[in-house]
py3Dmol code that shows the C-alpha trace and the ligand (Angstrom):
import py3Dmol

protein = """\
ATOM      1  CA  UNK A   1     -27.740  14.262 -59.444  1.00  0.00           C
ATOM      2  CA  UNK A   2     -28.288  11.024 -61.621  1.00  0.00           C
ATOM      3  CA  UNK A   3     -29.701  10.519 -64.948  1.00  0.00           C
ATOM      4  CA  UNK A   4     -30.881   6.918 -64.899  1.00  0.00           C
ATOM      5  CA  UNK A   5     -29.111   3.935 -63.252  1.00  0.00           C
ATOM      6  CA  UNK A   6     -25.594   5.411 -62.855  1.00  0.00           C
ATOM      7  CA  UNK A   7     -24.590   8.855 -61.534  1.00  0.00           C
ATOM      8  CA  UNK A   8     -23.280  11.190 -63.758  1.00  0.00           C
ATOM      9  CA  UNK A   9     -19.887  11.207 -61.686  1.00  0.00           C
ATOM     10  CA  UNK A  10     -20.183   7.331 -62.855  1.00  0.00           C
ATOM     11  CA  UNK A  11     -20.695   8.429 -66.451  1.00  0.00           C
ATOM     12  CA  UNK A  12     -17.849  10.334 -66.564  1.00  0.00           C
ATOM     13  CA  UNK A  13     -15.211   7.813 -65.380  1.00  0.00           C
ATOM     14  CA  UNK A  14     -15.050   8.690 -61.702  1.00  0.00           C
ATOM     15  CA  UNK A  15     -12.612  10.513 -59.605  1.00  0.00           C
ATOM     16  CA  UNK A  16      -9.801  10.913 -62.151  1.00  0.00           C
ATOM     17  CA  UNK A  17     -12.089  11.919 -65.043  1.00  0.00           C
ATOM     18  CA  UNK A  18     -13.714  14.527 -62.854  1.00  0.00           C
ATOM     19  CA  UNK A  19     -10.329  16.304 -61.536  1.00  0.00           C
ATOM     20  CA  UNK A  20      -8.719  16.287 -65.233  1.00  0.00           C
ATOM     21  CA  UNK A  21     -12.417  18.068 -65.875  1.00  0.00           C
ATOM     22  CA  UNK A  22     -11.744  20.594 -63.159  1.00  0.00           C
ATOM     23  CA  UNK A  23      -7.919  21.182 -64.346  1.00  0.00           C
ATOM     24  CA  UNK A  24      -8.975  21.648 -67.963  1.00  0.00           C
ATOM     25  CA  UNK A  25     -11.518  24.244 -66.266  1.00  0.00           C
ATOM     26  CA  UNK A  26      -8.745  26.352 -64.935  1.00  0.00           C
ATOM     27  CA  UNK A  27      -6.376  25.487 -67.580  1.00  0.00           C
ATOM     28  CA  UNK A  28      -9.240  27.338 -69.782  1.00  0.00           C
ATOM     29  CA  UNK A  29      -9.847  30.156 -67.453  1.00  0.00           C
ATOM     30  CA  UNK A  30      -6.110  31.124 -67.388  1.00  0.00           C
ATOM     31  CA  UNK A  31      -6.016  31.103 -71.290  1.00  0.00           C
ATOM     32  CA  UNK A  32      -9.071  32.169 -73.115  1.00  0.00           C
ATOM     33  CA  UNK A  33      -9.028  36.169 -73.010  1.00  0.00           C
ATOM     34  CA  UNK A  34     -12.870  35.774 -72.598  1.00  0.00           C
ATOM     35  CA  UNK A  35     -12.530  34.884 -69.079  1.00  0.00           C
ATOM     36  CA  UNK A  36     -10.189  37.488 -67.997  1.00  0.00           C
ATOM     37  CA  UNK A  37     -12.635  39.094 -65.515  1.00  0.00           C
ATOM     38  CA  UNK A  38     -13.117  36.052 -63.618  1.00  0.00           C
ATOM     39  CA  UNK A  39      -9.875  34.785 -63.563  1.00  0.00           C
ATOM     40  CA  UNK A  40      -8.562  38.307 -62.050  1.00  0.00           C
ATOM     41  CA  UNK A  41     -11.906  37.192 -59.233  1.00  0.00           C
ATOM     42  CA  UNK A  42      -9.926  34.343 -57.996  1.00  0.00           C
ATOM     43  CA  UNK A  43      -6.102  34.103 -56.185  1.00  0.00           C
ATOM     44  CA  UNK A  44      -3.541  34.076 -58.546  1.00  0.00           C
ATOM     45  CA  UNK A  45      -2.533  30.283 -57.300  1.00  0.00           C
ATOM     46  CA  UNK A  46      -5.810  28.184 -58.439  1.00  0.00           C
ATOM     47  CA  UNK A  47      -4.799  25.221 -56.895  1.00  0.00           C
ATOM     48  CA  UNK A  48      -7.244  25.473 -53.455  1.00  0.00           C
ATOM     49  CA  UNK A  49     -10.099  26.639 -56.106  1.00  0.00           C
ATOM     50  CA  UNK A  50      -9.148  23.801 -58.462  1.00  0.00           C
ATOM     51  CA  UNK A  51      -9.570  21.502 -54.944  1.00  0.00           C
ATOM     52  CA  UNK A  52     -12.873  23.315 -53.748  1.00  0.00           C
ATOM     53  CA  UNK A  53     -14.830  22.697 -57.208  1.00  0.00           C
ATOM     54  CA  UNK A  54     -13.436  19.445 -57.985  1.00  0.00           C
ATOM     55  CA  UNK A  55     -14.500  18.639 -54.015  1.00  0.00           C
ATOM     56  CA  UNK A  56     -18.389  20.104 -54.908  1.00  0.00           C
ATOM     57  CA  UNK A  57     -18.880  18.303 -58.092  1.00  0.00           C
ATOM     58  CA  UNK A  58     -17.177  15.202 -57.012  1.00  0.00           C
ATOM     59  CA  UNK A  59     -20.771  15.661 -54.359  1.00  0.00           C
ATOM     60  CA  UNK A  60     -22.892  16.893 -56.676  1.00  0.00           C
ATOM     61  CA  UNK A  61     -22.187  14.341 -60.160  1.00  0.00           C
ATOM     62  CA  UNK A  62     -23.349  11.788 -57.624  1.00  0.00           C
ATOM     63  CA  UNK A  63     -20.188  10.408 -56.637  1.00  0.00           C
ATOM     64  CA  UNK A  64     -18.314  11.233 -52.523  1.00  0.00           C
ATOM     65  CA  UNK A  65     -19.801  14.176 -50.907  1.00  0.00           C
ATOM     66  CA  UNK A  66     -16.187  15.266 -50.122  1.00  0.00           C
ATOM     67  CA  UNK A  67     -16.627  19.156 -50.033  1.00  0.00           C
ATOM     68  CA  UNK A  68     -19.744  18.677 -47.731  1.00  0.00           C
ATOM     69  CA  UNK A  69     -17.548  16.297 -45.385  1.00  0.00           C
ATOM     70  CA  UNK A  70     -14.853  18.281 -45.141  1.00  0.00           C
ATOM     71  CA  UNK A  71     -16.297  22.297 -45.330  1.00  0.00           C
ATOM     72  CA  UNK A  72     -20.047  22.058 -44.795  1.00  0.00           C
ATOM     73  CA  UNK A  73     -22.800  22.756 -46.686  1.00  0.00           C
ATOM     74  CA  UNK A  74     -21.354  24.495 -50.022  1.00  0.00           C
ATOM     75  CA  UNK A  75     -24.006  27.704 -49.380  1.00  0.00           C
ATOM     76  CA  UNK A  76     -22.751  28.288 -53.117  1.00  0.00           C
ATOM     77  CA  UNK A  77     -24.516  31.758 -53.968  1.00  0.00           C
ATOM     78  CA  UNK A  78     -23.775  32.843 -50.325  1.00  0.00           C
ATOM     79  CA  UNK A  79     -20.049  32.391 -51.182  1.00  0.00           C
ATOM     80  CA  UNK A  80     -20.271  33.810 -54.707  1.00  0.00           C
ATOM     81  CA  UNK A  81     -21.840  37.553 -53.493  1.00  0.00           C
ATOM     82  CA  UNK A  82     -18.342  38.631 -52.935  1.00  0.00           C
ATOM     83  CA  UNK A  83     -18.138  38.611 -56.622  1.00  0.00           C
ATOM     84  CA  UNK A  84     -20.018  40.197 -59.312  1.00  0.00           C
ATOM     85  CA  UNK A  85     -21.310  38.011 -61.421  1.00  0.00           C
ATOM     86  CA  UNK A  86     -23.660  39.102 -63.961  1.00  0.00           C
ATOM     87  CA  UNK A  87     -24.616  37.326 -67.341  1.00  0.00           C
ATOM     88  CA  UNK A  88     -21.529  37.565 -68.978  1.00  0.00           C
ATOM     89  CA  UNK A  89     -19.541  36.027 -65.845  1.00  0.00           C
ATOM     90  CA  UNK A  90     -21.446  33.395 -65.921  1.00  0.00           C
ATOM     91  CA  UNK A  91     -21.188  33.251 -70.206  1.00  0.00           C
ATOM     92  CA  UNK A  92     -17.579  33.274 -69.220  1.00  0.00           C
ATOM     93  CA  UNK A  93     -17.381  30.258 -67.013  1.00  0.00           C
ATOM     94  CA  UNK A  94     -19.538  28.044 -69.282  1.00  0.00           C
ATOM     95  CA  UNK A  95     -16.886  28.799 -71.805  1.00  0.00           C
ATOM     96  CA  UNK A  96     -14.319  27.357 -70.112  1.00  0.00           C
ATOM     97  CA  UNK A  97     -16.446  24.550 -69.117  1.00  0.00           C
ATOM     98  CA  UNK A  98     -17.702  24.148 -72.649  1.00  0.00           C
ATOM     99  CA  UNK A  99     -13.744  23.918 -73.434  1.00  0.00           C
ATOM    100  CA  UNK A 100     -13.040  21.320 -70.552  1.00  0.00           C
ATOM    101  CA  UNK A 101     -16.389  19.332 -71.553  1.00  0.00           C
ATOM    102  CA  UNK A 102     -15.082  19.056 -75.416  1.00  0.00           C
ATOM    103  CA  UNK A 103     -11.837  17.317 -74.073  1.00  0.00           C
ATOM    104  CA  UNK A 104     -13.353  14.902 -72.017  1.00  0.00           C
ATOM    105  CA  UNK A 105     -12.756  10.868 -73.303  1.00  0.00           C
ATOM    106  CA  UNK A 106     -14.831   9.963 -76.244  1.00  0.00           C
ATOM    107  CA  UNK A 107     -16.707   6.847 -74.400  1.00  0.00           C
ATOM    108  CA  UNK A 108     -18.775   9.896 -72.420  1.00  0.00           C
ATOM    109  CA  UNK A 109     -22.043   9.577 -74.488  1.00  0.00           C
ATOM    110  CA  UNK A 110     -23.417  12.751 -75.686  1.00  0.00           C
ATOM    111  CA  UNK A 111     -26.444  12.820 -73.467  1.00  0.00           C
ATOM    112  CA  UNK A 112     -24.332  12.619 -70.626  1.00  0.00           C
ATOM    113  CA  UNK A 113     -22.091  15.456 -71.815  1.00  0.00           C
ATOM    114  CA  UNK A 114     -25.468  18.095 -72.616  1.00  0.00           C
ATOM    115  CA  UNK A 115     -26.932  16.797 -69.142  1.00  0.00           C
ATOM    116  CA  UNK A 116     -24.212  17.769 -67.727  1.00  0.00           C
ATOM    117  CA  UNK A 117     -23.333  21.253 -69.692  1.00  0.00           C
ATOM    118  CA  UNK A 118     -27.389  22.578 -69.217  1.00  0.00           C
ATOM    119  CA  UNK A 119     -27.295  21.412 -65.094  1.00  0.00           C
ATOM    120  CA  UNK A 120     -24.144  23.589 -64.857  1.00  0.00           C
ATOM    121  CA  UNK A 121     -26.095  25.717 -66.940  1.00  0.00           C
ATOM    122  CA  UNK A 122     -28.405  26.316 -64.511  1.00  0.00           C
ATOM    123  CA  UNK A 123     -25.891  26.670 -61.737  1.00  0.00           C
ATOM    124  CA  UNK A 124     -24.169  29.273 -62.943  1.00  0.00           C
ATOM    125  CA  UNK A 125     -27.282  31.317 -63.856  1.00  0.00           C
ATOM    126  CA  UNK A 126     -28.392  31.305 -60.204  1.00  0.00           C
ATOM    127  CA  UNK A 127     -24.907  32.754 -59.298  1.00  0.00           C
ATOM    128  CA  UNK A 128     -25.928  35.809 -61.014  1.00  0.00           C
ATOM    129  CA  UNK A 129     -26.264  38.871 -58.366  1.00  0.00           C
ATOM    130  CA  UNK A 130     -25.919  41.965 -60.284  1.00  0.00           C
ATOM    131  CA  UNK A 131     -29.095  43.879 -60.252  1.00  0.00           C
ATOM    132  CA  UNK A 132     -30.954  43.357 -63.230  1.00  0.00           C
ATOM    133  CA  UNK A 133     -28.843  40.200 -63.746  1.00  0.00           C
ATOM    134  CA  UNK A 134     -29.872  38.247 -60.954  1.00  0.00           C
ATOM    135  CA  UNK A 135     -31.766  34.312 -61.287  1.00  0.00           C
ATOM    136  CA  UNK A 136     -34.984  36.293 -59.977  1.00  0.00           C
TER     137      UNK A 136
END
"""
ligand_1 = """\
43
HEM
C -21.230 32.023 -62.774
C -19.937 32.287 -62.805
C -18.994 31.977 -61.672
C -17.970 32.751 -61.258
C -17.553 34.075 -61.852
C -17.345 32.076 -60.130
C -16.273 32.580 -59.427
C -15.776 32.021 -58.284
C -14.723 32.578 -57.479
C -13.974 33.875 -57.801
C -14.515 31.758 -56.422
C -13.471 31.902 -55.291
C -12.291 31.034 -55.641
C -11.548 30.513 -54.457
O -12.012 30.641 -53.305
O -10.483 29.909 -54.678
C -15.441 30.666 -56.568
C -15.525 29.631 -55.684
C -16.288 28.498 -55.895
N -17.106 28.256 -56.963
Fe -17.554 29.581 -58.409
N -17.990 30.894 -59.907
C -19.004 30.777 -60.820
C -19.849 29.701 -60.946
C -19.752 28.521 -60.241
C -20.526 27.340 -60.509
C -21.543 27.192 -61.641
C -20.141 26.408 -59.589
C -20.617 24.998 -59.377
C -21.140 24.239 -60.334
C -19.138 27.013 -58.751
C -18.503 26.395 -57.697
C -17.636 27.005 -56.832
C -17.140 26.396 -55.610
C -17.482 25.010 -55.075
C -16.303 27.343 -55.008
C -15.566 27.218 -53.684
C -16.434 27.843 -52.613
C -15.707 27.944 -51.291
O -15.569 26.917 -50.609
O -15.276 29.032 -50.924
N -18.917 28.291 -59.183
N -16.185 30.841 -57.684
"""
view = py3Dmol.view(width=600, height=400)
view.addModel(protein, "pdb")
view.setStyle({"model": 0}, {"cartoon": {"style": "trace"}})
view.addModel(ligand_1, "xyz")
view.setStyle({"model": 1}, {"stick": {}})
view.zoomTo()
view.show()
């Protein structure tokens, strides 16, 4: 995804900036009571699920399509129906990416950082599948 002349992935710094993102992520999730129920979803090492999202959004900011070239096509709500994830799962992961987000270096302009916060927004709405809870 790009907003304007540079990718987002651009906008944040590149590689490094977007795996310190993902580690804050987790570093979040383990931490912040609020996201107990999804950090007992995942193995209790996070390092391959740090790896796997850092891989898709690397792909997705606009920047080397390495989870693509390496696992296929993400199928990311396919994956995610082993998990229930209503609206407060995914209230629960934008918390701890509203915590990484805040952290990241203060050149990121604003825009870039609420483009950024409403796509993933939007991504984790659509990984809702509980009935009654699901993007429709
Ligand atoms: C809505 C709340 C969400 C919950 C509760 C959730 C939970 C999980 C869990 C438990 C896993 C398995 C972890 C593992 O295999 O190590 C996972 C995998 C993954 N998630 Fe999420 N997730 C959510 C939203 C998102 C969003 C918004 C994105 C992308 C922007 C995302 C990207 C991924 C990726 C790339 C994987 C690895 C898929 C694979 O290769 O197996 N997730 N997620």
């Amino acid at each position: 995804m790009t907003t304007g002349a540079r990718t987002l992935y651009q906008q944040l710094g590149g590689e490094a900036e977007v795996r310190a993102l993902v580690d804050r992520f987790y570093d979040a999730m383990e931490v912040l009571p609020e996201a107990a129920s999804i950090r007992a979803m995942h193995p209790r090492n996070l390092q391959g699920s740090r790896d796997k999202l850092f891989e898709f959004l690397s792909g997705w900011l606009g920047g080397p399509p390495i989870y693509i070239q390496k696992r296929g096509h993400p199928r990311l709500r396919a994956r995610h129906m082993p998990f229930a994830i209503g609206t407060p799962e995914a209230a629960a992961w934008m918390l701890c990416m509203a915590d990484a987000l805040e952290k990241l270096p203060p050149e990121v302009p604003q825009l870039t950082r609420e483009v950024l916060f409403s796509q993933l927004g939007q991504v984790a709405s659509f990984m809702r599948n509980q009935p009654g809870d699901s993007p429709g």
